[in-house]
ZADO-1210 file (C-alpha; in nm, 4 decimals, padded with zeros to 6 digits):
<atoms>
<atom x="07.3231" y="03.8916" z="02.5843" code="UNK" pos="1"/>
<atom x="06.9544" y="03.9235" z="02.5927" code="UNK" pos="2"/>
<atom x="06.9094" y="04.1504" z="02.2797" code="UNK" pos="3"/>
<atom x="07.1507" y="03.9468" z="02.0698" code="UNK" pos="4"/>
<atom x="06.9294" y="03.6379" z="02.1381" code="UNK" pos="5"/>
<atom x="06.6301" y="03.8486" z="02.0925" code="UNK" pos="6"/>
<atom x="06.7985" y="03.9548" z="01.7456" code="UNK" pos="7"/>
<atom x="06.8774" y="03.5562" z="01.6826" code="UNK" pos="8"/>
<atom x="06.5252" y="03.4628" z="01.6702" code="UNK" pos="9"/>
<atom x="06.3939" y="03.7657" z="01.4580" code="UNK" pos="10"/>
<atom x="06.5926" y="03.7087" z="01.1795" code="UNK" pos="11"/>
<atom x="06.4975" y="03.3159" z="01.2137" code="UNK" pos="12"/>
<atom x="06.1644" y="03.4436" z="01.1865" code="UNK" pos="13"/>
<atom x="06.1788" y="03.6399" z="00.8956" code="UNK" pos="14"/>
<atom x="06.4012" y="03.3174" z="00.7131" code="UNK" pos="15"/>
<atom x="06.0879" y="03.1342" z="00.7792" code="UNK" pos="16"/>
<atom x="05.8678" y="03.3196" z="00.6742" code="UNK" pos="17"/>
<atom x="06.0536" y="03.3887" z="00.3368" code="UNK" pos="18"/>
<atom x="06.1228" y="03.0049" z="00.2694" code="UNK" pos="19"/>
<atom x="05.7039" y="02.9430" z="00.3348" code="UNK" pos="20"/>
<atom x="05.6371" y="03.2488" z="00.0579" code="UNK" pos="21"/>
<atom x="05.8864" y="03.1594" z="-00.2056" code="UNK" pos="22"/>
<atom x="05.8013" y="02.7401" z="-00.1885" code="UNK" pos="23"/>
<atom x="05.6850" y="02.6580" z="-00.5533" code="UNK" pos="24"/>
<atom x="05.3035" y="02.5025" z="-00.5429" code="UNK" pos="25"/>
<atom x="05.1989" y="02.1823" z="-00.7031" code="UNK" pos="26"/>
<atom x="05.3244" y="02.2024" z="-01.0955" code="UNK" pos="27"/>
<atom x="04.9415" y="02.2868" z="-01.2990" code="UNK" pos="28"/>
<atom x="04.9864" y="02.2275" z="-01.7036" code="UNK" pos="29"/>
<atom x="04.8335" y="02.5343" z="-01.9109" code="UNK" pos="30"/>
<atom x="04.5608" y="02.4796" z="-02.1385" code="UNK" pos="31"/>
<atom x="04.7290" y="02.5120" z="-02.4278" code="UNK" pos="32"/>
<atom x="04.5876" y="02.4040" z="-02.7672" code="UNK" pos="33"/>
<atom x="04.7934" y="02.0988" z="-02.9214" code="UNK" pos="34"/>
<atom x="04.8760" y="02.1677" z="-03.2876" code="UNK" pos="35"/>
<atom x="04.8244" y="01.9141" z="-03.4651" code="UNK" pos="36"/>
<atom x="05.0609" y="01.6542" z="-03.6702" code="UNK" pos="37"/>
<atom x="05.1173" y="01.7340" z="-03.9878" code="UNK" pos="38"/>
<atom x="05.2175" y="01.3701" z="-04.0658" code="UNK" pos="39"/>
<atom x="04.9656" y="01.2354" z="-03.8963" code="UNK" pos="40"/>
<atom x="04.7011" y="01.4857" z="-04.0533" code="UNK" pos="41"/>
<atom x="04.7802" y="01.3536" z="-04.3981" code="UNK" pos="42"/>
<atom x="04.7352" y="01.0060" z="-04.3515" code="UNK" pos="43"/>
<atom x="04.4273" y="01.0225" z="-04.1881" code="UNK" pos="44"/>
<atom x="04.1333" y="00.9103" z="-04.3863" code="UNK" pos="45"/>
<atom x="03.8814" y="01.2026" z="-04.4383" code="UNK" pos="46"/>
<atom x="03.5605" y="01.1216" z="-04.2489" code="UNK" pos="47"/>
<atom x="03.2438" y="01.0188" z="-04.4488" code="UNK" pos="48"/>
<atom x="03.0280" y="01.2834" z="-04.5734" code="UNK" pos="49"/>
<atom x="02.6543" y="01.1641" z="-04.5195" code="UNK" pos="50"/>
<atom x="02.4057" y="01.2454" z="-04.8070" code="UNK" pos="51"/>
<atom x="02.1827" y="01.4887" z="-04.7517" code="UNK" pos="52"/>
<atom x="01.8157" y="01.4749" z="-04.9155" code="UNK" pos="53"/>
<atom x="01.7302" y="01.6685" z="-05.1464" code="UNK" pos="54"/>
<atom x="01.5167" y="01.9506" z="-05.1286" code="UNK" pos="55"/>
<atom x="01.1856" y="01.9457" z="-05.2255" code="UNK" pos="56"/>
<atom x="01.0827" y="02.0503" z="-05.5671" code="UNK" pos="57"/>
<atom x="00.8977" y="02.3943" z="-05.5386" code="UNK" pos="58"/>
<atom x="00.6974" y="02.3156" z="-05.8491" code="UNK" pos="59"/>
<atom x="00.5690" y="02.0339" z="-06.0457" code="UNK" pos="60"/>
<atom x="00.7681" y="01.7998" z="-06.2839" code="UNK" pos="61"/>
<atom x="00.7592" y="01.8450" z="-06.6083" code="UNK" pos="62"/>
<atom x="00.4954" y="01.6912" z="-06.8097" code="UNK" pos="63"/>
<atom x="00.7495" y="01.5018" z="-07.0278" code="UNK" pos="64"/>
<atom x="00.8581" y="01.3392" z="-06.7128" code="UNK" pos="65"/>
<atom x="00.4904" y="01.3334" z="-06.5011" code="UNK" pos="66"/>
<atom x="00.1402" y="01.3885" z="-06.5942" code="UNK" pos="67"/>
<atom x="00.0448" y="01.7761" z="-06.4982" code="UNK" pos="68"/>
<atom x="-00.1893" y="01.7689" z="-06.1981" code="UNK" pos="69"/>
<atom x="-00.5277" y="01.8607" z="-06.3043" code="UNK" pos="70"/>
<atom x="-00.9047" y="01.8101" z="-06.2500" code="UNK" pos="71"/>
<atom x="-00.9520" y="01.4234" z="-06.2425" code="UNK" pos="72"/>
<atom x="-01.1968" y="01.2502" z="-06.4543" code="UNK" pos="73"/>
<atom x="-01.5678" y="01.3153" z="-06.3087" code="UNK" pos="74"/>
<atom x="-01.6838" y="00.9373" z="-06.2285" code="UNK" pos="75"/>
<atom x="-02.0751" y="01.0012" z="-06.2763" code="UNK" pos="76"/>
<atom x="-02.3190" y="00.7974" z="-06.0267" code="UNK" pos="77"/>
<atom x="-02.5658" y="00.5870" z="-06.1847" code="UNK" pos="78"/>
<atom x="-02.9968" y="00.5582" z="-06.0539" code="UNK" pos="79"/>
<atom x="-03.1126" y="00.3150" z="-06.1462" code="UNK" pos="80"/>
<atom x="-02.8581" y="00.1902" z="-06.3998" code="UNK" pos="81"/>
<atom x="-02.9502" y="00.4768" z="-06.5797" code="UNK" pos="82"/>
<atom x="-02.6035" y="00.7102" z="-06.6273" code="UNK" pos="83"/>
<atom x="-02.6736" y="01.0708" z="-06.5202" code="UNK" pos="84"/>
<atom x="-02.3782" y="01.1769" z="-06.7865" code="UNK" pos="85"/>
<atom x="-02.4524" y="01.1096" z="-07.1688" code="UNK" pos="86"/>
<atom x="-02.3317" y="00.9293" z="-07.4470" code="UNK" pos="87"/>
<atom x="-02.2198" y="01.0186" z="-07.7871" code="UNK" pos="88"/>
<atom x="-02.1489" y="00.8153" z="-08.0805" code="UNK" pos="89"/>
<atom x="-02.1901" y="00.8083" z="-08.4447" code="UNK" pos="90"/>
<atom x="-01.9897" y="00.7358" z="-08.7958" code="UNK" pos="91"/>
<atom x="-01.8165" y="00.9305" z="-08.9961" code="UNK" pos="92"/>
<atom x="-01.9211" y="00.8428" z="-09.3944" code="UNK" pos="93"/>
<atom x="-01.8039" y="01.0174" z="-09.7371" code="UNK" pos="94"/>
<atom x="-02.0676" y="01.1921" z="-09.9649" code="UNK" pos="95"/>
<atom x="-01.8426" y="01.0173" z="-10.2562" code="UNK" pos="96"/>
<atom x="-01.6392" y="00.8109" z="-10.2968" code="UNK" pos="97"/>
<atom x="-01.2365" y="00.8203" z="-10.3399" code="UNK" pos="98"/>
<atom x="-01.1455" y="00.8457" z="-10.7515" code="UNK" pos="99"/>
<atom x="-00.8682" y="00.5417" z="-10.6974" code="UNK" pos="100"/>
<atom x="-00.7212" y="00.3318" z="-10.4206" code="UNK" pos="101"/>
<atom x="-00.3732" y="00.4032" z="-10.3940" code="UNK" pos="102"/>
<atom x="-00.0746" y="00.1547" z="-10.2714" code="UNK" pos="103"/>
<atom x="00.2207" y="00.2180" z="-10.1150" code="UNK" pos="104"/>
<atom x="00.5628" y="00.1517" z="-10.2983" code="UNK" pos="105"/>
<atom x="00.8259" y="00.0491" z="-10.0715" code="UNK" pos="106"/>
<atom x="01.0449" y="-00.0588" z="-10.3661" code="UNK" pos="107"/>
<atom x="01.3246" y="00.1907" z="-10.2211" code="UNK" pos="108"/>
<atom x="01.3658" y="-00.0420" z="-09.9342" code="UNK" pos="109"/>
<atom x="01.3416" y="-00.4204" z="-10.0649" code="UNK" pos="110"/>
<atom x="01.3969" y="-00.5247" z="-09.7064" code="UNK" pos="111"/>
<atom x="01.0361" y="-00.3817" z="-09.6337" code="UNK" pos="112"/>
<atom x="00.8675" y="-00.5299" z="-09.9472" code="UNK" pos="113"/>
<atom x="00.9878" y="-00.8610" z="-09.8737" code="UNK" pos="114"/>
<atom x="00.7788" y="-00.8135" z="-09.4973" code="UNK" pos="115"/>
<atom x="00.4733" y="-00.8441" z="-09.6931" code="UNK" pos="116"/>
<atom x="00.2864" y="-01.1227" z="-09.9495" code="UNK" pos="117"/>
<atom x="00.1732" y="-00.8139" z="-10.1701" code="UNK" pos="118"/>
<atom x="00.1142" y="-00.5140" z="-10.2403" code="UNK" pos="119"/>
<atom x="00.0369" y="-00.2573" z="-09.9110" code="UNK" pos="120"/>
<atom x="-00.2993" y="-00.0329" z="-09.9555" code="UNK" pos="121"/>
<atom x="-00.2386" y="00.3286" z="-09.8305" code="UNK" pos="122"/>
<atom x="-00.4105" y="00.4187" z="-09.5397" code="UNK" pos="123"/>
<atom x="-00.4722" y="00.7638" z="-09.6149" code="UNK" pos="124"/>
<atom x="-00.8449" y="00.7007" z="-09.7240" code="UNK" pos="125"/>
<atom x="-00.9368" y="00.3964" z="-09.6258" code="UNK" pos="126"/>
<atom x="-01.3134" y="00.3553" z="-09.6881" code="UNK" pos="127"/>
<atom x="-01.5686" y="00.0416" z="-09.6704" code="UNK" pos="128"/>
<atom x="-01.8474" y="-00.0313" z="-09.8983" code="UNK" pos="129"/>
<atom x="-02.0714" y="00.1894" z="-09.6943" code="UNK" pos="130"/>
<atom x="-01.7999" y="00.4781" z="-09.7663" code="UNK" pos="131"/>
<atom x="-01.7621" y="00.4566" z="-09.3676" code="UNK" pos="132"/>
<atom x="-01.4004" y="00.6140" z="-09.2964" code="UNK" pos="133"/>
<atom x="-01.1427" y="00.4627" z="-09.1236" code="UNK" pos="134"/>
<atom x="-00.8374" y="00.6743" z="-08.9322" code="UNK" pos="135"/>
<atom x="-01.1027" y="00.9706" z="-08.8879" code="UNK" pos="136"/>
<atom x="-01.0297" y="01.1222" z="-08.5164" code="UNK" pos="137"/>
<atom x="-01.3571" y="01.2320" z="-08.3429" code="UNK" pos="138"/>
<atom x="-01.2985" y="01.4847" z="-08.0292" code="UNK" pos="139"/>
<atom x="-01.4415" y="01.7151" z="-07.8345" code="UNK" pos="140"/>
<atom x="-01.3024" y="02.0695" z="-07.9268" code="UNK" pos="141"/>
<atom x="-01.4796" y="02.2582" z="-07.6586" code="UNK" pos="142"/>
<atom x="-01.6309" y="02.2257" z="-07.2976" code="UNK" pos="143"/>
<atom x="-01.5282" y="01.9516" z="-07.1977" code="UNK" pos="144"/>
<atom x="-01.3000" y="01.9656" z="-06.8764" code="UNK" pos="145"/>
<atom x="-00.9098" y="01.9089" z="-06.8412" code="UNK" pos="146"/>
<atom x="-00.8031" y="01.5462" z="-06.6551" code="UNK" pos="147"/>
<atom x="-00.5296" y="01.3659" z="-06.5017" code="UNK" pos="148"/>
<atom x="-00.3513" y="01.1628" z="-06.7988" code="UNK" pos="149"/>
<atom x="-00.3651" y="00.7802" z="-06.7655" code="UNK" pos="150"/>
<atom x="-00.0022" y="00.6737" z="-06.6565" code="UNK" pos="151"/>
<atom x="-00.0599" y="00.3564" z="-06.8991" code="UNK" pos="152"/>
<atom x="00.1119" y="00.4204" z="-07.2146" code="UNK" pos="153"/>
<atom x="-00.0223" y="00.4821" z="-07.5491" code="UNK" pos="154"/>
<atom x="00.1569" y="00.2526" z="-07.8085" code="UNK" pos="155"/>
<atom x="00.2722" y="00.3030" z="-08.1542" code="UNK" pos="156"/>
<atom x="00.4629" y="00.0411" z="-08.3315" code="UNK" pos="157"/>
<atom x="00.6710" y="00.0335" z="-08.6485" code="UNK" pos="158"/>
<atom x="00.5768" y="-00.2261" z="-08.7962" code="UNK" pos="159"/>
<atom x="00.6136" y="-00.3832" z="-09.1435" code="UNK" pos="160"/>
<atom x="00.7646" y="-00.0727" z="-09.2128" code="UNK" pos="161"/>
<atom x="00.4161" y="00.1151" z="-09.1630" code="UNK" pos="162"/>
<atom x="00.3034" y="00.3008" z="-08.8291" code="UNK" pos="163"/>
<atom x="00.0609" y="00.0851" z="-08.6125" code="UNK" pos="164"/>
<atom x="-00.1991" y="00.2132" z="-08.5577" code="UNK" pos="165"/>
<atom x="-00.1784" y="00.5199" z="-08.8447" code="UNK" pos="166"/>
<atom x="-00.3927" y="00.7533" z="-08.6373" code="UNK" pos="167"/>
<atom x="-00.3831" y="00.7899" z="-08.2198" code="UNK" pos="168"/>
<atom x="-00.5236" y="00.9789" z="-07.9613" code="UNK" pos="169"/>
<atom x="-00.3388" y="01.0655" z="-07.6244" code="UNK" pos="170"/>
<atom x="-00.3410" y="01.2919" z="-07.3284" code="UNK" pos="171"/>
<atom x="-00.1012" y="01.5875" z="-07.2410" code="UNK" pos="172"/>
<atom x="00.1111" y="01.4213" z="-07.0102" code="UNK" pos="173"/>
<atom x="00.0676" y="01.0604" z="-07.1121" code="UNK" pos="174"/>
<atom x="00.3781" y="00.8339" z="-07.2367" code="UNK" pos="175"/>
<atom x="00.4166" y="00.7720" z="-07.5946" code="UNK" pos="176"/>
<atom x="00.5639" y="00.4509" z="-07.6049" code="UNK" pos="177"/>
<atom x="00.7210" y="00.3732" z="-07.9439" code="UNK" pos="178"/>
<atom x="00.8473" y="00.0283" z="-08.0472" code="UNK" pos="179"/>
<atom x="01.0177" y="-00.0890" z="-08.3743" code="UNK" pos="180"/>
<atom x="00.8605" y="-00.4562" z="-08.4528" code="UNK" pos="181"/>
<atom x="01.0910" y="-00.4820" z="-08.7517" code="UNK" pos="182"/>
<atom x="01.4550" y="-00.6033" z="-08.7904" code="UNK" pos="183"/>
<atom x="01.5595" y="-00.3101" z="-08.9474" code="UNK" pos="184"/>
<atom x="01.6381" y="00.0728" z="-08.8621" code="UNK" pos="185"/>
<atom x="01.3956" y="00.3181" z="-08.8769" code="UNK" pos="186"/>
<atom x="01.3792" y="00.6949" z="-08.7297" code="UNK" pos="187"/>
<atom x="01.0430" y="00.8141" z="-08.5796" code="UNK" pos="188"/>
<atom x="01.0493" y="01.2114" z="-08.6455" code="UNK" pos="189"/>
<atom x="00.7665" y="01.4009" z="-08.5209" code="UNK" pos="190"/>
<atom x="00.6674" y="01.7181" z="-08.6489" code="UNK" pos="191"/>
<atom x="00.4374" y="01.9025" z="-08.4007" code="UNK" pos="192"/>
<atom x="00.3716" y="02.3211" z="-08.3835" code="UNK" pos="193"/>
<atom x="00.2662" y="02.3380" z="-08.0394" code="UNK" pos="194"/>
<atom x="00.5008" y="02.1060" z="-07.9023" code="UNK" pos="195"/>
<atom x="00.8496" y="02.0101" z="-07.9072" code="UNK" pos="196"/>
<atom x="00.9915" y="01.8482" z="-08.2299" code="UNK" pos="197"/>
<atom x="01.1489" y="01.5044" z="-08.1172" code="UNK" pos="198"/>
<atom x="01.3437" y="01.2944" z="-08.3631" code="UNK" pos="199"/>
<atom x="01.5247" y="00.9483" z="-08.2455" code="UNK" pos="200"/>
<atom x="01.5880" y="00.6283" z="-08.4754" code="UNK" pos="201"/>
<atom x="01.5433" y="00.2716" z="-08.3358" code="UNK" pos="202"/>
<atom x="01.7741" y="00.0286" z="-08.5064" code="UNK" pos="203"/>
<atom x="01.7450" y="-00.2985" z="-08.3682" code="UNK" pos="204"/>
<atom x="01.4133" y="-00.5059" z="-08.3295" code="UNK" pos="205"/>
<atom x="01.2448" y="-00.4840" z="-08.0328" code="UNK" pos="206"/>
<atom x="01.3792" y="-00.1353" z="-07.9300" code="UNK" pos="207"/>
<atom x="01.1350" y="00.1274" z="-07.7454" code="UNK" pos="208"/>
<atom x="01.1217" y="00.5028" z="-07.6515" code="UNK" pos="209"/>
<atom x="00.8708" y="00.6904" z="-07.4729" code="UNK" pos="210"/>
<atom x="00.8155" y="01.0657" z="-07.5304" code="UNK" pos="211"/>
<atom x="00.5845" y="01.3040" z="-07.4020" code="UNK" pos="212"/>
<atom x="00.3646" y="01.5825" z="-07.4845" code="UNK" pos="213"/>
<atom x="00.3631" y="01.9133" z="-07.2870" code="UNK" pos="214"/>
<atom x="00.0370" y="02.1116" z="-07.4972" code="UNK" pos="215"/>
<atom x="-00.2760" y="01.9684" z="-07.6606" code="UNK" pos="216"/>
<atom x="-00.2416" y="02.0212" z="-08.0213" code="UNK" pos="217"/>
<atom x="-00.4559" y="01.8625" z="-08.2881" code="UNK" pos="218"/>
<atom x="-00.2572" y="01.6849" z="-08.4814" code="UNK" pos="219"/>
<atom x="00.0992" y="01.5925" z="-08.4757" code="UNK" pos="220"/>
<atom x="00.2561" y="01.4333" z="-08.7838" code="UNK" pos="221"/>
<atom x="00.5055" y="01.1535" z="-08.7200" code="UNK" pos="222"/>
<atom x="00.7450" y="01.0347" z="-09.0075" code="UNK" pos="223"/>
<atom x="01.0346" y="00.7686" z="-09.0521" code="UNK" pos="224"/>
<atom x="01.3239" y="00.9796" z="-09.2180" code="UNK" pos="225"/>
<atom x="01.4523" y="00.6284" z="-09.3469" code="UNK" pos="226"/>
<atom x="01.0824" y="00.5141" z="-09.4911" code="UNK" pos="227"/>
<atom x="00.9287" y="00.8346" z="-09.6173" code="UNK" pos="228"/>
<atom x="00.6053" y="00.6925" z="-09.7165" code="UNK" pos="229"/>
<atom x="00.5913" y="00.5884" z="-09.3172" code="UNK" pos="230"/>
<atom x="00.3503" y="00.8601" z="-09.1495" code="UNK" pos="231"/>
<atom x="00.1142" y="00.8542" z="-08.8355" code="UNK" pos="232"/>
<atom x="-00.0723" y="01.0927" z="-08.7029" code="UNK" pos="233"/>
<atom x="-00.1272" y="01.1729" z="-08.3162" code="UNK" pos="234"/>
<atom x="-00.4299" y="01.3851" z="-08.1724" code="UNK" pos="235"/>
<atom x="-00.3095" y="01.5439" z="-07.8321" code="UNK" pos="236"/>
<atom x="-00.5726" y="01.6824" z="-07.5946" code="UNK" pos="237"/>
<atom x="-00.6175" y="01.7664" z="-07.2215" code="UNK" pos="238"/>
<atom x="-00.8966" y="01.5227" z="-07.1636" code="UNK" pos="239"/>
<atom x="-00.9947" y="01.1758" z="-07.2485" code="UNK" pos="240"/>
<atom x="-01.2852" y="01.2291" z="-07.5062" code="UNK" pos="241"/>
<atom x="-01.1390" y="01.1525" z="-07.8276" code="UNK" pos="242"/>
<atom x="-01.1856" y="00.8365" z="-08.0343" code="UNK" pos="243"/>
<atom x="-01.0422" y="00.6825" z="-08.3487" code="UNK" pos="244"/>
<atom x="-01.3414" y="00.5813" z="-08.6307" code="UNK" pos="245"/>
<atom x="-01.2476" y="00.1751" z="-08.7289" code="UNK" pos="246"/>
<atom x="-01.3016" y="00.0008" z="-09.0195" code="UNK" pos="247"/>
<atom x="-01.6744" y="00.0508" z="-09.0515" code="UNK" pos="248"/>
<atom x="-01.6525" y="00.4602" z="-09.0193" code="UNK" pos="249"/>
<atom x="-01.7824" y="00.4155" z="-08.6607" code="UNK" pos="250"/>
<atom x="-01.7063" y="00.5776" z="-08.3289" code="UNK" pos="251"/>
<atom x="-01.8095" y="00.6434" z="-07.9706" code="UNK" pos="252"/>
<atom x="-01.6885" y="00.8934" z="-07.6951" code="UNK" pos="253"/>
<atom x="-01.6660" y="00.8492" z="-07.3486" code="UNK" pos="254"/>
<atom x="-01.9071" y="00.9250" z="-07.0960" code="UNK" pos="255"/>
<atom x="-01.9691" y="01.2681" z="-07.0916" code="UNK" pos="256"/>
<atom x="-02.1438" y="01.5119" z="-06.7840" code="UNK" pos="257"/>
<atom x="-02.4221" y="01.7010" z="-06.9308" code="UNK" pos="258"/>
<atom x="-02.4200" y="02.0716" z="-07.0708" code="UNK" pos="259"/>
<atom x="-02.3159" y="02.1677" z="-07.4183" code="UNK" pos="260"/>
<atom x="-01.9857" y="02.0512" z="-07.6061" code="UNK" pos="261"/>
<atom x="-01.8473" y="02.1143" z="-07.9864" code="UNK" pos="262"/>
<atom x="-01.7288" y="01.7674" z="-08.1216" code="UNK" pos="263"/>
<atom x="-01.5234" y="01.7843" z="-08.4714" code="UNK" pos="264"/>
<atom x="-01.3960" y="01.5939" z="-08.6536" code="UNK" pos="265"/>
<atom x="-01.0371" y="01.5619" z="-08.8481" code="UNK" pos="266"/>
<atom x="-00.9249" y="01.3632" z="-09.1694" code="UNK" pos="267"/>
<atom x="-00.5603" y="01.4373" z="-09.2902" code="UNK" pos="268"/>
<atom x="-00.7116" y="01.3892" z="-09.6540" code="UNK" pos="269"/>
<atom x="-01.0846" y="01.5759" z="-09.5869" code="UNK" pos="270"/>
<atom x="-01.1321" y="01.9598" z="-09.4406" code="UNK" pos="271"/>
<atom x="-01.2591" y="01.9682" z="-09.0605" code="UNK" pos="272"/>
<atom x="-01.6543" y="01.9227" z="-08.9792" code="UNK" pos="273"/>
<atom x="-01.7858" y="02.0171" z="-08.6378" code="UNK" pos="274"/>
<atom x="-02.1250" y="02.0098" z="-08.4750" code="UNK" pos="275"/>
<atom x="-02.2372" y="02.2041" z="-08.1443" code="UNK" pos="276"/>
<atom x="-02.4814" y="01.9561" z="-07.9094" code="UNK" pos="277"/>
<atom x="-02.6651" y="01.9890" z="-07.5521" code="UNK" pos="278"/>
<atom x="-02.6057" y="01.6430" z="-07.3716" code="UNK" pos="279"/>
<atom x="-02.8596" y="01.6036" z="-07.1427" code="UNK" pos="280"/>
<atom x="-02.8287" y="01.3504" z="-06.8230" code="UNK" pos="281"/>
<atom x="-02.8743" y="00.9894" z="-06.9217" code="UNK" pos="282"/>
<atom x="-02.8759" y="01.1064" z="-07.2783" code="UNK" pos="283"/>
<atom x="-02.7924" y="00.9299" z="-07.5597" code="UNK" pos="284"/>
<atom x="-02.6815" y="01.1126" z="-07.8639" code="UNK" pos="285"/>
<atom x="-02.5538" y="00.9988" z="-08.2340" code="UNK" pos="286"/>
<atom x="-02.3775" y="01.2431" z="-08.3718" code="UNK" pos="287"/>
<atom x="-02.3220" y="01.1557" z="-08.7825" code="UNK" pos="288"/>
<atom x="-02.0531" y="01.3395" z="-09.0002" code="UNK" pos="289"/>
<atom x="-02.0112" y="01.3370" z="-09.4198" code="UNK" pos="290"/>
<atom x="-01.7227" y="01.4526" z="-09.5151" code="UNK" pos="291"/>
<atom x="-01.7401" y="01.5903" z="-09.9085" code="UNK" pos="292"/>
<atom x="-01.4171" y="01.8552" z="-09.8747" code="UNK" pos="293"/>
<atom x="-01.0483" y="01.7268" z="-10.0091" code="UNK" pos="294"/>
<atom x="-00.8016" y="01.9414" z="-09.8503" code="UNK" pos="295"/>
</atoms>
């Protein structure tokens, strides 16, 4: 009796005990990765891309966009009122002078004769009593040092079917800005060695471009393919001391810093003449051309 009770709680026991071990635990989700809807996936608007900036530019612009970055213009301190730079100026006269005056004839484009009350003198020699040239283009050709172009631009205007003004002097890097003053088309064409050959018409009044030059290069011819007797002439250089002669032959260059300098200067009808000069500080030089040469 004893040992069948005895066996009566043993195998209670082990019932127990087998009940306790095979009891699921609390219910734990997996970490499983949720696919995602492919419904739901297509609708969805795609999220806004936000700009990023650009990356700097390793190397400067180019100059028909932007100046190139060089030496600025010295600024030269004055004692005493006196400058410590020096200053040249002059005229430029001819030895003889021109056999005829000559006139335009803008008969192939009645629209341009009727802009005018007569006839239209050429400007290719222009000369005063004195002989004193006008559209001469007086420069230094060596030492002087390269400078930042001015950022104002240089104009040239069509206008009454002639290029205003007929000779012009501008920096590497500084806008050209070309305007057409008259109600008809006309095509400025320019005709450089050094730098790029640009060619763009203007049609309606008003209308303006602005081009750029990359080199110095003395000089560039500019033409109007529609008005062939239309030229102008353009005197690019690296610096600012250049200067157009006016209606009396006469000139005057910038302040220059002292030491020694080759000035020339061009005529599209007369052959080159350059002089060499020391420019001393507060020194004030005239420098006088005669031009006798036809090209």
């Amino acid at each position: 009796m004893r040992r069948t009770k005895g066996s009566v709680l043993v195998l209670a026991a082990l019932v127990g005990g087998a009940i306790l071990v095979f009891r699921p635990g609390p219910k734990v989700d997996s970490p499983r990765r949720r696919l995602p809807d492919p419904v739901a996936a297509e609708s969805a608007p795609e999220s806004p891309r936000v700009p990023q900036p650009a990356p700097a530019p390793s190397s400067l612009p180019s100059p028909a966009v932007k100046a190139l970055a060089a030496p600025s213009v010295p600024s030269f301190p004055r004692l005493g009122g006196t400058p410590l730079g020096g200053v040249v100026h002059g005229d430029v006269r001819l030895t003889a002078a021109p056999a005829r005056k000559k006139w335009i004839v803008m008969d192939a484009d009645p629209r341009c004769a009727s802009l005018h009350a007569g006839r239209v003198p050429s400007e290719e020699v222009v000369v005063d009593a004195k002989l004193g040239v006008r559209w001469a283009f007086v420069y230094v050709k060596e030492g002087a040092r390269p400078a930042v172009a001015p950022a104002v631009p240089m104009l040239l205007a069509q206008s009454g079917c002639r290029y205003d003004p007929h000779v012009v002097g501008i920096q590497v890097g500084q806008p050209l800005l070309v305007r057409n003053d008259d109600p008809l088309l006309h095509n400025i064409h320019a005709l450089p060695f050094a730098n790029q050959v640009f060619s763009f018409g203007q049609p309606a009044q008003g209308q303006e471009g602005r081009v750029w030059f990359k080199t110095p290069e003395v000089m560039v011819q500019v033409r109007c393919d529609v008005h062939p007797w239309m030229t102008a002439w353009i005197g690019v250089l690296d610096h600012p001391y250049f200067a157009v002669t006016d209606s009396a032959g006469a000139y005057a260059l910038p302040e220059l810093p002292p030491g020694f300098y080759t000035v020339e200067v061009w005529h599209e009808a007369y052959r080159s003449v350059a002089k060499r000069i020391e420019l001393n500080p507060g020194e004030e030089t005239v420098l006088n051309f005669r031009l006798d040469d036809r090209k």
